[in-house]
ZAGULUM-864930 format. One record per residue (C-alpha): residue in one letter; y, x, z. Coordinates in steps of 0.02 Angstrom, whole numbers. Each point is the difference from the previous one (the first is absolute). Layout:
['A'; [Y; X; Z]]
...
***
This chain:
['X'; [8774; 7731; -511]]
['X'; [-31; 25; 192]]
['X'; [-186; 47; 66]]
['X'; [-44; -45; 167]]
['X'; [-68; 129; 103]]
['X'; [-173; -58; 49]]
['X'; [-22; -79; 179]]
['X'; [-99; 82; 138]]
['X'; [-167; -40; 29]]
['X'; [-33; -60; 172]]
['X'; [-130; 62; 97]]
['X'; [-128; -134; 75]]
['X'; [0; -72; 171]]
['X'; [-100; 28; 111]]
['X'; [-94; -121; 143]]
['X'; [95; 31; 166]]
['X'; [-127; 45; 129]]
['X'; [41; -81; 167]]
['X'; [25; 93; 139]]
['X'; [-136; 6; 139]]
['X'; [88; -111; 131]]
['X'; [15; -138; -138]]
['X'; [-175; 31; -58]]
['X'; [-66; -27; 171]]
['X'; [112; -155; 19]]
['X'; [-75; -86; -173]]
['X'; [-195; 47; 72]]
['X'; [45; -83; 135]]
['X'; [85; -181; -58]]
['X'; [-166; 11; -144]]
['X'; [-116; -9; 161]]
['X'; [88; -143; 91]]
['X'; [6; -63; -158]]
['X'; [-164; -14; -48]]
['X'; [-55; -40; 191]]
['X'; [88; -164; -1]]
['X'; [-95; -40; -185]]
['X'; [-169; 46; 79]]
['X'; [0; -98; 114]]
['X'; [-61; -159; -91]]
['X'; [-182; -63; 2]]
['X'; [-146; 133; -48]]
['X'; [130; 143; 9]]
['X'; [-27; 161; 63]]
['X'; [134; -34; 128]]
['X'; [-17; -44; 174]]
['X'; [-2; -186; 34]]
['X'; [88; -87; 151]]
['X'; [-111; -68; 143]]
['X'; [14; -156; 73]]
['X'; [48; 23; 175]]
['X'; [-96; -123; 118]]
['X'; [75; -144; 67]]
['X'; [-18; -13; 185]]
['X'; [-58; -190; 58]]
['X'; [136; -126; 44]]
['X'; [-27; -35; 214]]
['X'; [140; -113; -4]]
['X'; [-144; -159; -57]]
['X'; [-118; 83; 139]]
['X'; [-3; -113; 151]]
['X'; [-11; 115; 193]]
['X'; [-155; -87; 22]]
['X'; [-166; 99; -7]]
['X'; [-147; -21; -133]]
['X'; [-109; -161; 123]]
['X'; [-150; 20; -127]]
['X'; [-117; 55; 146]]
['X'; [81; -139; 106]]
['X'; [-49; -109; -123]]
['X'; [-189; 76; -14]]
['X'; [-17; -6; 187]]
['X'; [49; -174; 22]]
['X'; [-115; -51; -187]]
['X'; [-134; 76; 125]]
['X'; [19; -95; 144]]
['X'; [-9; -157; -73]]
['X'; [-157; 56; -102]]
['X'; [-90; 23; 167]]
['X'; [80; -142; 71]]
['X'; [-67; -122; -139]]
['X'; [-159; 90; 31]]
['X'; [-32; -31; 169]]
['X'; [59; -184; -24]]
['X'; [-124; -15; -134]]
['X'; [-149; 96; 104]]
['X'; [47; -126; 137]]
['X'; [0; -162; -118]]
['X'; [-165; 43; -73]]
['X'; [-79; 34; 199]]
['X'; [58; -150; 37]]
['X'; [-74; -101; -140]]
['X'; [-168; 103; 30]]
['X'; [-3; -79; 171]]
['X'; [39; -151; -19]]
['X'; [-138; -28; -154]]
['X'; [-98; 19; 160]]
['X'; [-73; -176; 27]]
['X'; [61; -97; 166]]
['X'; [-223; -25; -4]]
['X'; [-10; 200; 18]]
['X'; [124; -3; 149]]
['X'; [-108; -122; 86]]
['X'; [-178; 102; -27]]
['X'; [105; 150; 73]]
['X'; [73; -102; 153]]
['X'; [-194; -63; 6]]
['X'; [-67; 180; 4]]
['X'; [119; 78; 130]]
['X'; [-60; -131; 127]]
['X'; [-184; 26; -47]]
['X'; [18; 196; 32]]
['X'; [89; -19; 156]]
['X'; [-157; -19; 95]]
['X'; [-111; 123; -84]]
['X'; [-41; 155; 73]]
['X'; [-28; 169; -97]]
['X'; [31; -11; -192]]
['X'; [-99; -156; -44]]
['X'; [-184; -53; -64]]
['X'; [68; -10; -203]]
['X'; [96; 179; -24]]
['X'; [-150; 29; -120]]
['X'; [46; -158; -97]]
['X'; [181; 54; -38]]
['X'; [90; 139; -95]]
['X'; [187; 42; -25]]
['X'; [53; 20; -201]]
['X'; [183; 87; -16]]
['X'; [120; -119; -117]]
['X'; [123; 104; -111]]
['X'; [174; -40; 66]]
['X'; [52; -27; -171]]
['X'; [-77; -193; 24]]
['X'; [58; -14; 171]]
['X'; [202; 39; -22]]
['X'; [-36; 161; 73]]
['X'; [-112; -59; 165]]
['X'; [-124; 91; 70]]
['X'; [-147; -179; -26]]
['X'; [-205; 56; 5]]
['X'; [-135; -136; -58]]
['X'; [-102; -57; 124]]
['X'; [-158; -3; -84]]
['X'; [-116; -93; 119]]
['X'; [-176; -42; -63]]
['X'; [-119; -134; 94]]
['X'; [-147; 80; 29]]
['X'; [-111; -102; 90]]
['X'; [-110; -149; -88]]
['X'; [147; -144; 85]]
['X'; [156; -40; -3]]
['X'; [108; 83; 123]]
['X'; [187; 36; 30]]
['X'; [71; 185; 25]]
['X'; [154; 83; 106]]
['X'; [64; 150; -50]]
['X'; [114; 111; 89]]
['X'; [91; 124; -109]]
['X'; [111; 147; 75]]
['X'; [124; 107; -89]]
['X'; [12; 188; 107]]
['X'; [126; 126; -58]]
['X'; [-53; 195; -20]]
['X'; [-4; 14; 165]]
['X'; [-139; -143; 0]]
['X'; [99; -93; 125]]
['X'; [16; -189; -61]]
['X'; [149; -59; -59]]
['X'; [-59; -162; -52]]
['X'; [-136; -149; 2]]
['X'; [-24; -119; -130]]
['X'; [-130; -139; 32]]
['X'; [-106; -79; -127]]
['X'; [-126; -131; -31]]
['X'; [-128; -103; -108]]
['X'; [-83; -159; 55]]
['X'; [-156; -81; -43]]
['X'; [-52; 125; -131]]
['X'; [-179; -46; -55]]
['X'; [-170; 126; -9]]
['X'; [58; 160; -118]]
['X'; [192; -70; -36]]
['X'; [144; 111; 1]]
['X'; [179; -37; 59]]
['X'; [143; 134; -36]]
['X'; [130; -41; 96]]
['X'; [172; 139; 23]]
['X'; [48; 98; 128]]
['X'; [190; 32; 8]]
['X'; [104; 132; 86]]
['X'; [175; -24; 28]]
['X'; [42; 165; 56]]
['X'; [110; 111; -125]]
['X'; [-75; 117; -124]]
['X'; [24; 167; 74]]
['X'; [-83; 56; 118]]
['X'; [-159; -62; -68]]
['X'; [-124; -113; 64]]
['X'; [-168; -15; -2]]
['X'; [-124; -137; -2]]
['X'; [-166; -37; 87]]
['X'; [-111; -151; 75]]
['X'; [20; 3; 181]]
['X'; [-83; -134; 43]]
['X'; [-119; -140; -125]]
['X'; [-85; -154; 119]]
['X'; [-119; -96; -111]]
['X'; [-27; -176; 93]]
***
């Protein structure tokens, strides 16, 4: 009977160690690697930023902004309306002016043309200023004449208007007839003039006959 010789025992591998070129090559395909896995929401990778999107011109028209056109013009008409309105309200002021008033000033004016010096009733009359508020933005005074004596009498009044210079710019003309002992009559005054420069009012003249 035949005996096998016994086999050769063979020695373990061992790991192969890769060379330093091929070691450097694995580091670096592990770091792209793990870059492109990072890069996900919350990861410690960086995240893209959205790059801004410049504005489209091609819907902007080559016409300007008119917004302060628009203002400018929103103004005029304001003032416009105003100064319509001032003017409707002046005018209804004047006319609420009784056609009897008219005829007591017409009256007056030819009583004062023939009276020298300022009168023989400036004592009996004082001016009150009216806010222009009431009047539609007219310069009006009250007329306040008072009969003093113990009979009936009627009363001219002369009323000037004199700028700052004191020169007299206008003259109004006012009256009240037949007022009895101690009675009162409070007729206006009215300037026409405009509001600047202002005018102010005093008795020039008051006839008592």
């Amino acid at each position: 009977m035949s005996v096998r010789a016994p086999q050769a025992t063979r020695a373990p591998r061992r790991p192969r160690v890769p060379s330093a070129p091929a070691a450097l090559l694995l580091a670096a395909v592990s770091a792209l690697a793990l870059t492109a896995c990072g890069g996900g929401d919350g990861g410690d990778g960086a995240s893209a930023r959205p790059t801004p999107t410049p504005p489209d011109t091609a819907s902007f028209s080559g016409t300007p902004a008119t917004a302060l056109s628009s203002l400018e013009a929103s103004a005029r008409e304001r003032a416009s309306a105003a100064a319509s309105s001032a003017s409707a309200r002046a005018s209804e002021f004047e006319a609420s002016v009784s056609a009897e008033v008219t005829r007591a000033s017409e009256a007056a004016q030819r009583e004062l043309d023939g009276v020298n010096g300022r009168g023989n009733a400036t004592a009996d009359v004082s001016l009150t200023g009216k806010p222009r508020s009431e009047t539609g933005g007219l310069l009006a005074v009250v007329v306040n004449i008072t009969n003093s004596t113990d009979r009936t009498a009627s009363y001219a009044v002369q009323v000037d208007f004199r700028d700052p210079d004191g020169k007299v710019a206008e003259t109004r003309f006012v009256g009240a007839e037949d007022l009895k002992a101690g009675e009162r009559a409070q007729p206006l005054a009215i300037s026409r003039k405009p509001a600047e420069p202002r005018l102010t009012a005093e008795v020039a003249k008051a006839q008592r006959y």
